[in-house]
N, C-alpha and C positions, 0 to 999 in steps of 0.2 A: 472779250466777252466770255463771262464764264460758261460751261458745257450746261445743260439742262439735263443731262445723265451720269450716275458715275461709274467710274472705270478705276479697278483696283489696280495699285500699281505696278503691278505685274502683269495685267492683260497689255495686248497692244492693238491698239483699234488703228487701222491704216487711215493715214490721209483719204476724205472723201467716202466712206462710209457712211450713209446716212442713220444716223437715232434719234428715236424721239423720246420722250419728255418722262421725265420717270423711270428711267432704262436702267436695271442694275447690273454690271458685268462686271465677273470675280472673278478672283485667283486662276491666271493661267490661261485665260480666254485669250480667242486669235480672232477679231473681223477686220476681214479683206476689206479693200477699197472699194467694191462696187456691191455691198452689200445694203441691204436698207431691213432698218428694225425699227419697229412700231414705238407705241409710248406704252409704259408701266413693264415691261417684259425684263425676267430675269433668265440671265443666263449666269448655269452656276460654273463650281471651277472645270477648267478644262474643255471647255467649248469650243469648238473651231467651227468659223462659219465664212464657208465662201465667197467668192462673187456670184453677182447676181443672185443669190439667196434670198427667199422676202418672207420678211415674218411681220404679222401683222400685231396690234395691240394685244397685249397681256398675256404674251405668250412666256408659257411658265420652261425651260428647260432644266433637266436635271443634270449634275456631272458626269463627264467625257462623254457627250455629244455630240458628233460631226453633223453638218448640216452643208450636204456638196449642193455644187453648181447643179439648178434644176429642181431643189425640193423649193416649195412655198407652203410656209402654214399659212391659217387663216388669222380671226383674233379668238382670242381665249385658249389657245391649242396648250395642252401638256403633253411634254415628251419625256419620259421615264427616264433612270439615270442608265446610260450606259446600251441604249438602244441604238440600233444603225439605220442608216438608210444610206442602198446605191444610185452609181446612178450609171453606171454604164451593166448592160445585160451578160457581155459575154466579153469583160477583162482580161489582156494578156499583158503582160510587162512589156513585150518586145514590140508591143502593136499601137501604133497612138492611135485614141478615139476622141481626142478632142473635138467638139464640135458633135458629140453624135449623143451627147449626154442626154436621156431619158428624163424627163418630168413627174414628178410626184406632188400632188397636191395634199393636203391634208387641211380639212374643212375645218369652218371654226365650231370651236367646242370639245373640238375628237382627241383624247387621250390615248398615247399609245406608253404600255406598260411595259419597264424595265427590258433590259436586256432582247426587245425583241427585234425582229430584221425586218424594214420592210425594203422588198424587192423592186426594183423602181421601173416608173411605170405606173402605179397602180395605184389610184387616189384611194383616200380614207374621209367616208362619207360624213357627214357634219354629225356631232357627238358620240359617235362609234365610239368604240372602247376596245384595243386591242391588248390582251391581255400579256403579263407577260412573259416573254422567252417567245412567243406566237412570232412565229416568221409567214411574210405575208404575203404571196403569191399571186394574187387577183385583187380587183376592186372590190371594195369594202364598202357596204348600203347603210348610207343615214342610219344612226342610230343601233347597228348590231353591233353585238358581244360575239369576238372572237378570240379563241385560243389553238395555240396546237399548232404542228409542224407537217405539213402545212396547216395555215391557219383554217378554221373553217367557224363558220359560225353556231352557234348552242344557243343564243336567244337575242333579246333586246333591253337596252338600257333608258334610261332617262335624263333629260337633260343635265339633273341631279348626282348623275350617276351610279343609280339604283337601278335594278335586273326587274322588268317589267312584267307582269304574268295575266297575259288577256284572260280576258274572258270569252266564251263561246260567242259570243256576239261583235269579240273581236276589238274590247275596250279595255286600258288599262290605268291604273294610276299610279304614279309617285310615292310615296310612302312620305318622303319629307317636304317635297312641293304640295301636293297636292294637284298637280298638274296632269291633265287628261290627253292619254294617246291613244291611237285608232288603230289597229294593223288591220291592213285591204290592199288585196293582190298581192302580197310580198314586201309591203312598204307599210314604213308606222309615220303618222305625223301628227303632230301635236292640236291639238282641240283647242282653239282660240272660244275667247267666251261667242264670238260670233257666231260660232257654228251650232 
């Protein structure tokens, strides 16, 4: 039966990895056997992606990528070329921590930009936007713009990914959706026509 994803000849996808349907992986990519990848998702060259790994539908990755035991995106997640995630806290060579690997989530929608570190441990809330070189220290709320070493947050984004600018009454819109956000208490969410 022919594969329903393709794999360039140079990647080497282990026996028992799961992909789905529309999956594109290029030049130089490495998925482990216990990893499982969505449908439509590219991964570019130089990717390596663990066991137990999960990425969920159309998730875009950019080259030299690690993706260790413990991180999970969601669907729609981009990850900048050359950005890291760990997964153990306090790494020695001479110390094995296997089994003690840290969890990182990263929400669907959330874009984390070039070159940045995230520290693990520490989900990235659903459409954040981590800017990049931004190395990321703490959880990250739905929807913020962050930068900087450590990261800290300077505003909020749009599902669009356009930098949102409330109004005193605490409402903002899109510029290219046209789609309506609320910031109340420290949180922004989206204005369904129902509300």
């Amino acid at each position: 039966m022919d594969k329903e994803y393709f794999a360039h000849e140079t990647a080497v996808v282990d026996e028992g990895a799961t992909i789905g349907k529309g999956t594109k992986i290029w030049h130089f990519c490495h998925v482990m056997s216990k990893a499982k990848i969505g449908e439509r998702c590219i991964l570019g060259q130089n990717v390596f992606v663990a066991d137990d790994v999960i990425l969920g539908n159309n998730v875009k990755i950019q080259n030299n990528v690690s993706l260790y035991t413990g991180v999970i995106c969601e669907d729609d997640v981009f990850l900048g070329p050359s950005m890291v995630f760990t997964n153990v806290v306090n790494p020695r060579s001479a110390v094995v921590r296997r089994g003690q690997y840290a969890k990182t989530v990263v929400k669907k929608g959330a874009s984390i930009g070039a070159n940045a570190t995230i520290v693990c441990g520490h989900d990235i809330g659903k459409y954040a936007f981590v800017g990049a070189g931004a190395v990321v220290t703490k959880t990250i709320p739905d929807y913020a713009l962050v930068v900087g070493n450590p990261a800290r947050q300077i505003g909020w984004m749009s599902e669009y990914g356009h930098r949102l600018n409330f109004d005193e009454k605490g409402f903002a819109v899109c510029p290219e959706s046209g789609e309506k956000y609320r910031l109340k208490d420290g949180k922004v969410i989206k204005i369904t026509e129902n509300e």
